[in-house]
C-alpha positions as CSV (number, residue, x, y, z in Angstrom):
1,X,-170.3,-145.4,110.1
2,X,-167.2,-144.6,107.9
3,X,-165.3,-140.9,107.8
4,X,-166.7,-141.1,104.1
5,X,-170.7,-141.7,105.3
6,X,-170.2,-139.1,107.9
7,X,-169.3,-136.4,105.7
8,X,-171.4,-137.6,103.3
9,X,-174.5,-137.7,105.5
10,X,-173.4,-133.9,106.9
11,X,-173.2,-132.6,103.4
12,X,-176.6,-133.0,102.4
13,X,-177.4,-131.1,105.2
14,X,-175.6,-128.1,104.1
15,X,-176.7,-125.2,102.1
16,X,-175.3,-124.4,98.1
17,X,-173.0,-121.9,99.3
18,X,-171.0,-123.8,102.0
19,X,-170.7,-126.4,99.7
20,X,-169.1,-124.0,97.3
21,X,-166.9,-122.6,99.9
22,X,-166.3,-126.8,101.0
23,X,-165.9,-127.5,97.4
24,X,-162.3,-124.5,97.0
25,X,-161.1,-125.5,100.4
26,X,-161.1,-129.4,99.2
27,X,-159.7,-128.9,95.9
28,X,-157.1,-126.9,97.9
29,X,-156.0,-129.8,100.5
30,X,-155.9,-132.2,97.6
31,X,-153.1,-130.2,95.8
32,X,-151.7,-129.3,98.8
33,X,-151.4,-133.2,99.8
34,X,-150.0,-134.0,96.5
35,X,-147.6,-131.5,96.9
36,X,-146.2,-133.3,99.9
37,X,-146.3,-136.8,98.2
38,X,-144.8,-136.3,94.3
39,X,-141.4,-137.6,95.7
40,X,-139.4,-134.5,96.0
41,X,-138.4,-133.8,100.0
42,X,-140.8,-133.0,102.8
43,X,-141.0,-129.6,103.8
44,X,-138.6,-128.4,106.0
45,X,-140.3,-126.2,109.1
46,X,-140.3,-122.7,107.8
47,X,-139.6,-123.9,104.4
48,X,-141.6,-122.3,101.0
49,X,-144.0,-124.8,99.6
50,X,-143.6,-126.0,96.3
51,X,-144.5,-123.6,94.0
52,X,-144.9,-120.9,96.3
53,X,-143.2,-118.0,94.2
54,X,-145.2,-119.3,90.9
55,X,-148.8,-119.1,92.6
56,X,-148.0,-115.8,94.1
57,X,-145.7,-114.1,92.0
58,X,-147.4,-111.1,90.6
59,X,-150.1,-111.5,92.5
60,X,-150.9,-107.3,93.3
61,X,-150.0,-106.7,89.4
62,X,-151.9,-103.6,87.9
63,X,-153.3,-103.1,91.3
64,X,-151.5,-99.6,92.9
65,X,-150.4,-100.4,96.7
66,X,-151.5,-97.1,98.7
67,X,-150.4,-96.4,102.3
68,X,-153.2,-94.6,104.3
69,X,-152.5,-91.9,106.5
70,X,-150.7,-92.4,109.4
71,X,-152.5,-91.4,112.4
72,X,-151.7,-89.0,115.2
73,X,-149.6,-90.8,118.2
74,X,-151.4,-91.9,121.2
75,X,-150.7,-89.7,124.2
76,X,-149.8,-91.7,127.3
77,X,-150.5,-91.4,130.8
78,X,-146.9,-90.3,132.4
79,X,-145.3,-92.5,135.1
């Protein structure tokens, strides 16, 4: 049996929503693959992907960034 049969046969096995969930993590390994393969040069390790700042940029816009509390300091045993 090929890779292809083997997932196919699994997936019919699986419920609407994991297949919705599989579905959004496919489509993200497909543009992260072609990423890697338009020709420009591989990532380096520790590297930004392509596109990195584009996708993320802005991301927390209109959303206000709060800091909780800080809690009290653990007291410690002394030695």
């Amino acid at each position: 049996m090929s890779t292809r049969e083997a997932l196919i046969q699994e997936i019919l096995k699986q419920p609407e929503p994991l297949l919705r969930e599989l579905q959004h993590y496919l489509a993200f390994l497909v543009e992260h693959q072609k990423d890697r393969t338009d020709g420009t040069a591989a990532l380096r390790a520790g590297a930004w992907p392509a596109g990195y700042f584009q996708k993320t940029a802005g991301a927390f816009a209109g959303e206000p960034l709060e800091r909780p509390p800080q809690l009290p300091f653990e007291k410690r045993e002394e030695w």
